[in-house]
C-alpha angles and dihedrals in degrees: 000000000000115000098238122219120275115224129238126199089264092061090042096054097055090051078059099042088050103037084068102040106122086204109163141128123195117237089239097057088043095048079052101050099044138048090239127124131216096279095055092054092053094056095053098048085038090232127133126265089253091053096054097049086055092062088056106043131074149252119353097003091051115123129194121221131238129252086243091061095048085058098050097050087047092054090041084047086047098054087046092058100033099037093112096058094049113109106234087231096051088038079059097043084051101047116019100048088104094062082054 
């Protein structure tokens, strides 16, 4: 069994920080924003094709889309803006700890 990491108030304030972040961006405002197509939208919110177009479509076969996925499209948003700043060994850390 690991010993897991106690947290200090620094730690705990950042859970806090985070677990009331209202951190989210539309499909539409991110479609606008950046030169990506459906697909690629479906990749970073981790949602079928289907799914996608729905959000894009109207009337009975809209869909809204989840708070998950608002999230996923501001942090993608995020990383986007924000790519240049981000230190190579902490961008690794970030996306590669599943191959780990």
């Amino acid at each position: 069994m690991n010993n897991p990491r106690p947290l200090q108030a620094r730690e705990q304030n950042l859970i806090d920080l985070y677990s009331h972040c209202q951190l989210g961006m539309t499909p539409k405002n991110f479609y606008a924003k950046w030169d990506v197509n459906h697909e690629a939208i479906a990749r970073i919110s981790s949602r079928s094709l289907s799914t996608v177009r729905r959000w894009f479509s109207q009337g009975r076969s809209y869909r809204h889309p989840m708070a998950s996925d608002l999230r996923h499209l501001a942090l993608m948003d995020f990383l986007l803006e924000n790519f240049e700043d981000i230190p190579e060994k902490l961008l690794h850390k970030l996306c590669l700890s599943r191959n780990k």
